[in-house]
C-alpha positions in Angstrom: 0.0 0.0 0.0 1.1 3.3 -1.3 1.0 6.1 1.5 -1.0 9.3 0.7 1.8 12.3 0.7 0.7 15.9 0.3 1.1 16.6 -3.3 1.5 20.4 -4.3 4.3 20.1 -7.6 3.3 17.2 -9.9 1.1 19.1 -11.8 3.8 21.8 -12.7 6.9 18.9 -12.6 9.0 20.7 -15.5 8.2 23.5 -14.6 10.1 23.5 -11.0 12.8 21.4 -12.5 13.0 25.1 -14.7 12.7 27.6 -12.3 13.6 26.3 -8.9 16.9 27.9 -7.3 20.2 26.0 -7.3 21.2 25.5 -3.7 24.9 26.8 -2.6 27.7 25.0 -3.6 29.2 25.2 -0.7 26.9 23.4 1.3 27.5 20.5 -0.9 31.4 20.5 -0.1 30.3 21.1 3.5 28.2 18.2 3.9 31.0 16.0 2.5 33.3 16.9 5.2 30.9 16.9 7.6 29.7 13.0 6.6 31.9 10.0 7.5 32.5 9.2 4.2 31.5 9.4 0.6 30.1 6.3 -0.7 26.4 7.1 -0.8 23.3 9.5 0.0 20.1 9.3 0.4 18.6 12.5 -1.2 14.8 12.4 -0.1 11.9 14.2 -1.4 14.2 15.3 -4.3 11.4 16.6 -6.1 13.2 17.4 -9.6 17.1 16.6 -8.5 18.4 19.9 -7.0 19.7 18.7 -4.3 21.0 15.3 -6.0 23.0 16.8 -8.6 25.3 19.3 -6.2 25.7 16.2 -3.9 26.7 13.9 -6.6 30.1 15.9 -7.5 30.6 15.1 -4.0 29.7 11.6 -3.4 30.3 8.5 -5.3 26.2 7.4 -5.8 23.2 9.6 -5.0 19.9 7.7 -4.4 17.4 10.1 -5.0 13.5 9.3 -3.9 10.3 11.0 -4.0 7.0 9.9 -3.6 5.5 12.0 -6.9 6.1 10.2 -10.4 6.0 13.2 -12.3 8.9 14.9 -10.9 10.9 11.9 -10.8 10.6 11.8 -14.7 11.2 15.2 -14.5 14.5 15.4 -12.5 17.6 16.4 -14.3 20.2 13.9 -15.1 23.9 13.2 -13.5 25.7 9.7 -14.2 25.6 8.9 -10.2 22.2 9.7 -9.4 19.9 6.8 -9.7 16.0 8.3 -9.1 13.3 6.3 -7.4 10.0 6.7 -6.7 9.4 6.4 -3.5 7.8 7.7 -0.7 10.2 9.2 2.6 8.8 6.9 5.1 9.9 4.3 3.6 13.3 4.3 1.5 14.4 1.2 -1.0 18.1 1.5 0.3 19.4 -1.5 2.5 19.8 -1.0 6.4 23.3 1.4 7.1 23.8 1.6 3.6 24.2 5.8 3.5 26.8 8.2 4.8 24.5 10.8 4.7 20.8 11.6 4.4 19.7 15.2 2.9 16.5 16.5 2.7 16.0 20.2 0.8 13.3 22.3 1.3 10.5 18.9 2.2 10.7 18.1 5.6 7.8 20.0 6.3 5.8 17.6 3.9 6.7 14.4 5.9 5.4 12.2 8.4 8.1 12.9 10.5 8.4 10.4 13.2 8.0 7.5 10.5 11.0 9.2 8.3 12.9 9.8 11.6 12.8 5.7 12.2 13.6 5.1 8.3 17.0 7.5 8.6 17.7 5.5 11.8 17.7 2.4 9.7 18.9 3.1 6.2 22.0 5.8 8.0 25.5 4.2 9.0 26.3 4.6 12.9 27.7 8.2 12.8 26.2 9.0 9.6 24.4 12.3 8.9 21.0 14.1 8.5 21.1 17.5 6.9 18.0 18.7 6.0 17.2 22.1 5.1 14.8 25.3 4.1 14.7 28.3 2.6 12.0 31.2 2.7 10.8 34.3 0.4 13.5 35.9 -1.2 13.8 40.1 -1.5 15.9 41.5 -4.7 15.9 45.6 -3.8 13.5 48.0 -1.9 11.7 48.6 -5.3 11.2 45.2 -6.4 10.3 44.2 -2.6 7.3 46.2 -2.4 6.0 44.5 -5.1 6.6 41.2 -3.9 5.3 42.0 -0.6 1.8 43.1 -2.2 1.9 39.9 -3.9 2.0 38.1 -0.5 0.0 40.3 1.4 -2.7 41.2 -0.9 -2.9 38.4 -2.5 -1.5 34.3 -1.9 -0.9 34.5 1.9 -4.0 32.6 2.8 -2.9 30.1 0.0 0.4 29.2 1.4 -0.6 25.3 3.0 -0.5 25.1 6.7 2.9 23.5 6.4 4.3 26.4 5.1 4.8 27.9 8.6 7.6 25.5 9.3 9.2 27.0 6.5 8.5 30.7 7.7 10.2 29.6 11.1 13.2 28.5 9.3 12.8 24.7 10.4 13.8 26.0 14.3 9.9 24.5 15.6 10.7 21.2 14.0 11.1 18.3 16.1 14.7 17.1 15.5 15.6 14.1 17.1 19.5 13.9 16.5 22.7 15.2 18.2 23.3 18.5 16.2 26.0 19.1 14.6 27.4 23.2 14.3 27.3 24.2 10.6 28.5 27.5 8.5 25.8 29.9 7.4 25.1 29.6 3.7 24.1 32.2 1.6 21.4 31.3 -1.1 21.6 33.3 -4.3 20.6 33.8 -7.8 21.4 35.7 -10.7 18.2 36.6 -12.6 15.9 38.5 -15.2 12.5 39.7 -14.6 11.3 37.1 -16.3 12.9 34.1 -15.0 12.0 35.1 -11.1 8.3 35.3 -12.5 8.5 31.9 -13.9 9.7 31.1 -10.1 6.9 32.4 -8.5 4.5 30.8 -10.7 5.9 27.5 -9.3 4.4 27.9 -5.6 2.1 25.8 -4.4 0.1 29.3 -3.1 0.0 30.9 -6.8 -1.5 27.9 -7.9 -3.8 27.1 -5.1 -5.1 31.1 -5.9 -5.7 30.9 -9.6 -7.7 27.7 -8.8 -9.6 29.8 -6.5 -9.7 33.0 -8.2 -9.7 32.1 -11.9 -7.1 34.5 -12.8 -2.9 34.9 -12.0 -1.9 37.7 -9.4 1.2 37.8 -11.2 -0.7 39.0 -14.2 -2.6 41.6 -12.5 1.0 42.8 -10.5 2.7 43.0 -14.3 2.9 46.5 -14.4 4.2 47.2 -11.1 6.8 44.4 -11.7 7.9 46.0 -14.6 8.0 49.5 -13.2 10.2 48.2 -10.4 12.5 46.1 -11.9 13.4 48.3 -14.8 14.8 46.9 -18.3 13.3 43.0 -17.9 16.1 42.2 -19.4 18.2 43.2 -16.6 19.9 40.5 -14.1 19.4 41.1 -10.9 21.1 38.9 -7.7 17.8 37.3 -6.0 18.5 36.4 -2.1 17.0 33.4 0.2 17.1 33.4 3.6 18.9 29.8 4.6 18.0 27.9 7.1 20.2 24.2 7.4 19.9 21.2 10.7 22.3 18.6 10.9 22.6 16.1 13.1 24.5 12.6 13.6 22.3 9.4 13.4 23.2 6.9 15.8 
């Protein structure tokens, strides 16, 4: 029997794989020091591979599950990621098998106490658990206003309840491992008008609204967009807060 998992992206699978942010590089090299070796991770919820591609110039295999079939076929490439479908309570890897476990940006999706027990099985003894988040991102005071109007005035109540874990940076989460320090990362992006509006267009809330509402904020906030951003053309740096737990398993 298949478990039921809360299932926001299938519907726009390439999509995210498009416009989703790249995740620092050196959180990658980070978590390769940090685990006990570099024979395998377990990359759960890897929606369409972010997270399994950075880790996989890192680590000799990446085994990279998640529970929606769409953006499995969806996920991008890499020669030593093998993808699975699969959901995160319960993982096809054998018992110890993984040096590390990473989850990005999905915890808050999860049954937690049943992946907890599945990361306590499929980890080596002193293996690790990164998992991390990251929240709305700001460009410039201009550009922000408009953002914050498209939050505020219009997909806040849209957001799923889960989505406060995310607002809180992951701190509220239950985390039942011995934590290890890690470096701040800083989460950044390099992009045109239009390529952040292709980003927003991937949330869960902007979809939920247009259900709802039969039309795109996004549309409707065009003109202000425009007005802020100046030349659409024009790259701007995007910025993420970063929020990352770690912890040794066993």
């Amino acid at each position: 029997m298949s478990e039921p998992f809360h299932d926001h992206f299938s519907g726009h699978a390439p999509d995210y794989r498009l416009y989703r942010p790249a995740y620092p590089t050196g959180l990658f090299a980070w978590l390769a020091e940090a685990a006990p070796g570099r024979d395998l991770v377990w990359d759960c919820g890897t929606g369409s591979g972010q997270a399994a591609v950075g880790l996989a110039e890192h680590f000799g295999k990446v085994v990279a599950t998640d529970a929606s079939a769409e953006q499995v076929a969806n996920a991008e490439p890499h020669p030593r990621v093998e993808y699975r479908v699969a959901p995160a309570e319960r993982c096809p890897l054998a018992d110890h098998a993984a040096d590390l476990v990473t989850v990005a940006q999905a915890l808050h999706w999860f049954d937690r106490d049943r992946f907890y027990a599945e990361v306590r099985r499929v980890a080596k003894p002193g293996g690790l658990l990164a998992v991390w988040t990251y929240d709305l991102h700001s460009v410039n005071p201009a550009v922000d206003v408009v953002l914050d109007r498209l939050q505020n005035e219009f997909v806040i109540p849209y957001w799923p309840p889960e989505r406060v874990l995310v607002g809180a940076g992951y701190k509220t989460l239950p985390f039942p491992f011995p934590e290890v320090a890690a470096p701040a990362f800083e989460m950044t992006a390099d992009w045109d008008l239009a390529r952040m509006v292709g980003y927003m267009n991937t949330w869960s809330a902007t979809k939920r609204f247009i259900k709802a509402h039969g039309f795109n904020p996004l549309d409707r906030l065009a003109a202000d967009f425009n007005a802020a951003w100046g030349d659409p053309a024009t790259v701007r740096t995007v910025r993420w807060a970063f929020y990352l737990r770690a912890g040794r398993v066993g």
